[in-house]
C-alpha positions as CSV (number, residue, x, y, z in Angstrom):
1,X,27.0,-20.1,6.2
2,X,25.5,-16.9,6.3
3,X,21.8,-15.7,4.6
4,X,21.7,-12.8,2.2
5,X,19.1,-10.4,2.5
6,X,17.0,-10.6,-0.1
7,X,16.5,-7.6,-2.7
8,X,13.2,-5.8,-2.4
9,X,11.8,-3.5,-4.9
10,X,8.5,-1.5,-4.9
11,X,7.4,0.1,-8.5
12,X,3.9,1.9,-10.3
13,X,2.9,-0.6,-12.8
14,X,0.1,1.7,-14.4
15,X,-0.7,-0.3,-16.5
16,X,-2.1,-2.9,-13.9
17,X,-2.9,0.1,-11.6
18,X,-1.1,-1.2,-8.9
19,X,2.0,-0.8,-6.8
20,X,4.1,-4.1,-6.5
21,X,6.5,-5.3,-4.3
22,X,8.8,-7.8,-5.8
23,X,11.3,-10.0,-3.8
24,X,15.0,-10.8,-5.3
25,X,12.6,-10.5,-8.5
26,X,9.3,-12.5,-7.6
27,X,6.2,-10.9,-7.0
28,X,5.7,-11.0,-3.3
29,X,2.4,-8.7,-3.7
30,X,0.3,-5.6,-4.9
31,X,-1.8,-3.0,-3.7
32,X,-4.5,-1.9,-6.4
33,X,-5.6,1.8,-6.8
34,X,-8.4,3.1,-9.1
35,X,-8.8,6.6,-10.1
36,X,-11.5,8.5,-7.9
37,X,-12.9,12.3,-8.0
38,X,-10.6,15.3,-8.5
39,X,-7.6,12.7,-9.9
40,X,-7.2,11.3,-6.6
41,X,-6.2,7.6,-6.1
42,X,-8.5,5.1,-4.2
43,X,-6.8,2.4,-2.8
44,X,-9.0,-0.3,-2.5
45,X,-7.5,-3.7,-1.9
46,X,-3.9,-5.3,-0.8
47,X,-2.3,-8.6,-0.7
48,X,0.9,-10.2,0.4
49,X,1.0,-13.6,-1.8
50,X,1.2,-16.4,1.6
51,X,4.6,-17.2,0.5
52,X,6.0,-14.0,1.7
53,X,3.8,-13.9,4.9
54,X,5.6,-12.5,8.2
55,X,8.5,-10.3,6.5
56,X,6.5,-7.3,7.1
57,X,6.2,-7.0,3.3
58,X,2.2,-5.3,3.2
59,X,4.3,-2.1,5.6
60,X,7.0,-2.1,3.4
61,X,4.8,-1.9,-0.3
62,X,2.1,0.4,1.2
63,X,4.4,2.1,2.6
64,X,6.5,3.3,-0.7
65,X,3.5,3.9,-2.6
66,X,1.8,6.1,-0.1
67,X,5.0,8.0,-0.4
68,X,5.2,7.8,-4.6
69,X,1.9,9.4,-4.2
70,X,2.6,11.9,-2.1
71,X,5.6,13.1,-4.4
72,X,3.3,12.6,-7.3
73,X,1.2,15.8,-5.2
74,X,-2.0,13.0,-5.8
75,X,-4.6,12.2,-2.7
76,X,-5.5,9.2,-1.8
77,X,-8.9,7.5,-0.6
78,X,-7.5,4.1,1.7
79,X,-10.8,2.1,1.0
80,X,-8.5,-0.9,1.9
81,X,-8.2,-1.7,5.7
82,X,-4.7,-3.0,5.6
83,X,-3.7,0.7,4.0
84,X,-6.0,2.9,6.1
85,X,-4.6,1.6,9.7
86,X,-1.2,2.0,8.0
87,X,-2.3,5.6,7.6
88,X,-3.4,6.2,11.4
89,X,0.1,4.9,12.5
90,X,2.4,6.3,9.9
91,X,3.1,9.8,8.9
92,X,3.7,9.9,4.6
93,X,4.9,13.2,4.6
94,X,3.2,16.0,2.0
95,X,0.0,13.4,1.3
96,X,-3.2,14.4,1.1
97,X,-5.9,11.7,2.7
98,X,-9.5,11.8,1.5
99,X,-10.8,9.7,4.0
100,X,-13.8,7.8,2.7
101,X,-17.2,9.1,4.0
102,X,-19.2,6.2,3.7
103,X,-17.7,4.0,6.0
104,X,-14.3,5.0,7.6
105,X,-11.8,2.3,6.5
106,X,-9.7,3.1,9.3
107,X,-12.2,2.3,11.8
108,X,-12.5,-1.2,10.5
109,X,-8.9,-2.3,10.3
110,X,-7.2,-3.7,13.2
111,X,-3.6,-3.8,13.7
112,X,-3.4,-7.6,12.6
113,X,-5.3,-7.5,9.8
114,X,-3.2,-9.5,6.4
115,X,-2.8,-7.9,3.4
């Protein structure tokens, strides 16, 4: 008997103004963005729904939407943790990071931080 591996998906619903990760078709989470200054995107929170905990499935969605931006030629702000340490150990090629000013999100994430 063997497993399959299941079929992940990440799409731009903007309607919802969020990027979701689906899993052989069930929503296995979301990261929300908001529109900021100067048309850039402000990612503000993320979530992994606990059934889909420990597949590495917050890397995989931030991941493809950081990189959906990029092409898109949009900036983003990572007010969310989970996204902004993603940022300081990833490279997204072509994107353009507005880091907030306020509080640096990177400073508060830590590498075992859900989203």
């Amino acid at each position: 008997m063997t497993e399959s591996t299941p079929e992940i998906t990440v799409t731009r619903n903007d309607e919802a103004q969020r990027y979701e990760i689906h899993v052989d078709g069930a929503l296995g989470g979301f990261t929300e963005f908001t529109e900021g200054e100067g048309g850039s995107l402000v990612f503000p929170h993320t979530l992994v729904d606990p059934a889909f905990k420990g597949q590495g499935l917050g890397s995989i969605l931030v991941g493809e939407a950081l990189a959906d931006t990029a092409r898109r030629g949009e900036a983003v702000v990572p007010e969310c943790p989970f996204v902004a340490h993603y940022l300081k150990g990833n490279d997204v090629p072509g994107l353009i990071i507005d880091w907030p000013e306020t509080e640096d999100a990177a400073d508060a994430a830590n590498p075992g931080e859900p989203a």
